[in-house]
N, C-alpha and C positions, 0 to 999 in steps of 0.2 A: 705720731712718730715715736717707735720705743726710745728711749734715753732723756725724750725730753719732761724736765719735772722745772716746779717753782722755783727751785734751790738757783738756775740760772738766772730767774729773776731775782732771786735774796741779794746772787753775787753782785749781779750787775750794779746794785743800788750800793752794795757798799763801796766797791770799788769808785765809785763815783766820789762817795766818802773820802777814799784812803787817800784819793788821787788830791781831791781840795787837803787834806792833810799832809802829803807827800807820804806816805807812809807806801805809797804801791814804787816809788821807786826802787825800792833794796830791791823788789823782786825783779821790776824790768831790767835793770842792771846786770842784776845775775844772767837771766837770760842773755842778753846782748852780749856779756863774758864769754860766755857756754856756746853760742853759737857763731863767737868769731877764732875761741878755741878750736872748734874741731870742723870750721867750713872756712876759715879765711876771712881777712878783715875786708871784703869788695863785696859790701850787699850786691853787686849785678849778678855776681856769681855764686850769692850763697844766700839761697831763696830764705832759710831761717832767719839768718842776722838779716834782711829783707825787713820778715816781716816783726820782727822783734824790735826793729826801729819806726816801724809804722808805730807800732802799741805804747813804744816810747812817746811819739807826738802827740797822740791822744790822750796822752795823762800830763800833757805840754813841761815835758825833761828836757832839760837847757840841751842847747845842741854839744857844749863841753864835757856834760856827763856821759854823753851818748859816746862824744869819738874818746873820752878816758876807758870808759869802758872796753870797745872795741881792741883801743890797743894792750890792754889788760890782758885780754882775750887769745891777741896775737905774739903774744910776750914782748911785744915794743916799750910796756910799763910793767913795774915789778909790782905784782898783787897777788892774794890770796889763790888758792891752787884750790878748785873747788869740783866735786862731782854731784851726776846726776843719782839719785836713788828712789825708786820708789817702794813704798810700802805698802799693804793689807792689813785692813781692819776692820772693827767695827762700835759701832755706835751703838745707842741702848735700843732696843728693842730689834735685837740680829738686822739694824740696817748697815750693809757694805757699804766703806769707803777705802775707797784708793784714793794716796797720796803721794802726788809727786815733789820730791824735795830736791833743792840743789844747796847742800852744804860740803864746810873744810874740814868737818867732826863728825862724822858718823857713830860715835859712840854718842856724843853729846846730844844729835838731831834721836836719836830713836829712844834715848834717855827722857831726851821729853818729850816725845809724843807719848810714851807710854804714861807718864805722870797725867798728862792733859786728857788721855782717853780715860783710864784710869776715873778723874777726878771726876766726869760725865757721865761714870758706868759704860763706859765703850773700853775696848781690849784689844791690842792688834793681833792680827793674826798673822796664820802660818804662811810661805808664798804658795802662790795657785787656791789661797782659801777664798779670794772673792776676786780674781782677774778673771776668769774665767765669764763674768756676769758682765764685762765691758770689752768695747770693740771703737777701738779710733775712729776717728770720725773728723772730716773737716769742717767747723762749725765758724760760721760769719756774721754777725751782726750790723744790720745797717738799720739806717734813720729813714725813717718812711718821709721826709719832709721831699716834697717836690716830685713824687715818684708813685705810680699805682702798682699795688698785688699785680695785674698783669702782667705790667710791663713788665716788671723786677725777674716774674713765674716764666716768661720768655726768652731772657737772657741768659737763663740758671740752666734749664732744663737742654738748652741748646748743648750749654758748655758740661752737660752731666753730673747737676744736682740732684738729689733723691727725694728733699722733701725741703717744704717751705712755712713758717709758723710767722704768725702773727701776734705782736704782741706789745700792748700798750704803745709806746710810740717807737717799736724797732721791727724789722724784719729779724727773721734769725733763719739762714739758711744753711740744710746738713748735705754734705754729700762726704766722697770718697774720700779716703788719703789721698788715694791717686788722682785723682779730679780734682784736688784742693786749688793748685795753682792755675789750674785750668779755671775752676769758676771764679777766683780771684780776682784774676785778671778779667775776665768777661764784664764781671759789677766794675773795677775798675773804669773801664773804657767806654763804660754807658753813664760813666758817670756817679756813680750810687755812691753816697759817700758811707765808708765803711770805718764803722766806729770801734769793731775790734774780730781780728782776725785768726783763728789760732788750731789747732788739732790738739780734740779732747779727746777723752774716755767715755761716751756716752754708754748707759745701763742697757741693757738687752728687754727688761722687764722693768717696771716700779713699780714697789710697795707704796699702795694709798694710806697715807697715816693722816689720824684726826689729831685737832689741834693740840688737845695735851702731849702728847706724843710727839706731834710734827714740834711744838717748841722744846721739847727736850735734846730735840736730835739738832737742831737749829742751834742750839745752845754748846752742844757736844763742836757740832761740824766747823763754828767762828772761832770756840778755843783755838781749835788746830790751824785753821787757816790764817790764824793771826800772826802765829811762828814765823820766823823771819825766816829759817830753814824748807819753808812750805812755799811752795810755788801754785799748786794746786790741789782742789780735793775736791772728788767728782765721787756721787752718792745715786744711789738706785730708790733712792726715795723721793715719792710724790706727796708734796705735803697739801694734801687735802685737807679742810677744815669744817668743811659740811660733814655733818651725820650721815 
């Protein structure tokens, strides 16, 4: 499947990380803000804030963070005024990365990303200098525990999934935007328990990079995503390690 590289595995493990540190709240927060801003504070009707409180439970955010949030979001509470932005870049050795950020400073969020690509030998770039090389995509992650490759490949492909990866102990299944809530629901209802839910930027192409190289950009890609202003950073690199 084009788009998919290691870097989903690097993420996954840290977020795992950030999450026993609390450190992934600021970003689910944001989300949860941003998607009861501009869809409504009633997840039944606002499939985002939906799923943005699923991702909340998964990283186990008290249920008072979640409805502060929300009503942050709906202007029910007086908070920060925050937009989404994304930007183009790139890492050392001409690997694209697009990054999605939701900040309330926009001088200050591209102030420092340029410092932190900068400090990695990465540069952002121009717009349209590397979107072009990604294409949304709705990407699912479940826990293989209790469930076989078949069954899971039966349920997907019904509800209009494209392609199905295996991997260490998760499924990771891609399909449409438009199918996103269609095969959601489907793993739902069969039960599959789904450990994270969400519409990426998956790469068209990946560049195989060996290890020296693949830790450089590794190195480059965690500065960025450590930014409290960064929500996401999706890369066209496959970090290959074999010769």
């Amino acid at each position: 499947m084009s788009g998919h590289s290691k870097w989903s595995t690097i993420k996954r493990k840290k977020a795992a990380t950030d999450a026993a540190r609390g450190k992934s709240f600021t970003k689910v927060i944001k989300e949860i803000t941003i998607s009861a801003r501009d869809g409504g504070g009633d997840p039944e009707a606002n499939p985002r804030l939906r799923l943005a409180i699923q991702n909340a439970k998964s990283v186990n955010m008290p249920q008072d963070n979640v409805t502060r949030a929300i009503k942050k979001g709906t202007g029910d509470l007086e908070g920060v005024k925050y937009e989404e932005v994304n930007y183009e870049a790139y890492a050392p050795h001409g690997i694209a990365l697009l990054i999605e950020c939701v900040t309330d400073n926009r001088n200050r969020t591209v102030a420092d990303l340029r410092h932190l690509l900068s400090k990695y030998n990465g540069n952002l770039g121009e717009n349209g200098s590397v979107a072009w090389m990604f294409e949304r995509k709705g990407v699912i992650t479940i826990e293989k525990t209790g469930h076989t490759e078949e069954e899971l490949m039966e349920t997907i492909l019904d509800a209009g999934a494209e392609d199905l990866k295996e991997e260490d102990e998760y499924f990771e299944v891609i399909c449409s935007k438009e199918n996103f809530e269609d095969v959601r629901k489907a793993v739902e209802a069969k039960e599959f328990k789904i450990e994270n839910a969400s519409l990426q930027f998956l790469a068209k192409d990946l560049v195989n990079l060996e290890e020296k190289a693949a830790n450089e950009v590794i190195k480059c890609i965690d500065a960025v995503d450590n930014n409290d202003d960064v929500q996401n950073v999706y890369t066209n690199a496959d970090f290959i390690t074999e010769n």
